[in-house]
N, C-alpha and C positions, 0 to 999 in steps of 0.2 A: 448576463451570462456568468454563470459560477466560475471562480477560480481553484484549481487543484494541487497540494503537494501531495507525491506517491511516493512511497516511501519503501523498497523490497528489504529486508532485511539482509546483512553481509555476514551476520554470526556463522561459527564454525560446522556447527548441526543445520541452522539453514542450509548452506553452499552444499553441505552434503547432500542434502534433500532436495537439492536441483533450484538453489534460490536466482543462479547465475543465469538459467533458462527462464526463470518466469522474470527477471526483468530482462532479457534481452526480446521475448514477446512482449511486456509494456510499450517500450521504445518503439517496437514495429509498431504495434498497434497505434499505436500514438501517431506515428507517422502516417500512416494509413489512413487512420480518420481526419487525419486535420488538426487535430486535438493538441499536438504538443504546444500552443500557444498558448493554450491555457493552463495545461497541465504540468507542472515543473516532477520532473522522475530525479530523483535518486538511490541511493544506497542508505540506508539506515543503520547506525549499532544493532546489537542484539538488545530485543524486546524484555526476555526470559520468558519467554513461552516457548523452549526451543525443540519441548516433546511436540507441539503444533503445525512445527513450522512445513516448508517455508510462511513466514509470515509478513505480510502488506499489510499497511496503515495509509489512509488516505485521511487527511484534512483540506477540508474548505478554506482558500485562502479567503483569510479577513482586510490583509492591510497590514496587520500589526507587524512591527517592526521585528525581527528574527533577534532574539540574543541569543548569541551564542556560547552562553554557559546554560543554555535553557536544555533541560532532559530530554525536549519532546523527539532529539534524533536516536534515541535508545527507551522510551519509553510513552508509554500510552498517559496524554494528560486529561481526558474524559471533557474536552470541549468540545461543544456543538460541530455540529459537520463533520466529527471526527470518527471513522469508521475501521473498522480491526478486520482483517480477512486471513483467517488461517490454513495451512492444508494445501496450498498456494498450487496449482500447475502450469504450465505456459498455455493451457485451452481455459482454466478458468482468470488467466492474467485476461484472454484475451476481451471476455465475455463481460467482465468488471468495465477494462475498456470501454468498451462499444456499451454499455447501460450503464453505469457508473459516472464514467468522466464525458462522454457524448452524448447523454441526453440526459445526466442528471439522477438517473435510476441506481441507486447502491444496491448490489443484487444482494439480500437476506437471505440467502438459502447459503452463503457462505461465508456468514460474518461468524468470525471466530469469539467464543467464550473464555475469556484469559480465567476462568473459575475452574473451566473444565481440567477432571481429572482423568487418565487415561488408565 
């Protein structure tokens, strides 16, 4: 069974954009399904995608050891399992949840383009 970091962004244009609601629905959900065991949530830096936001980053935990001068808590490092969700609401945190970290499914209909220009 896969292991998860969730990552909600805390930047100042996220929080505006409601980032404090969609991770207080991660959390529930999380709680809900069962899943917080797997899944470790926090608060992330700002990404710089902050016309996007709110924005969520999920990685597949590996094992590997966290250093922490490592960018990956403010920035996208393009490793395997590593998925971008941008646009963020607390119905689509929920939905990530429940197919994402519960059964594995990363929903693609809302993975964010950090290229996209608005």
């Amino acid at each position: 069974m896969k292991r998860y970091r969730l990552s909600v962004c805390k930047g100042m244009d996220c929080k505006g954009n409601g980032s404090d609601a969609v991770f207080a629905a991660a959390k529930e959900e999380l709680a809900r399904h069962g899943a917080a065991p797997r899944c470790e949530a926090y608060r992330g830096g700002c990404y710089g995608f902050c016309h996007m936001g709110p924005n969520v980053v999920i990685r597949e935990d590996t094992g590997r050891k966290r250093d922490p001068l490592s960018g990956e808590d403010y920035q996208l490092m393009g490793w395997p399992g590593e998925v971008y969700y941008s646009r963020m609401t607390p119905e689509k945190m929920r939905r990530v949840v429940a197919e994402h970290i519960a059964q594995d499914q990363p929903v693609r209909e809302f993975f964010g383009d950090p290229d996209e220009q608005e």
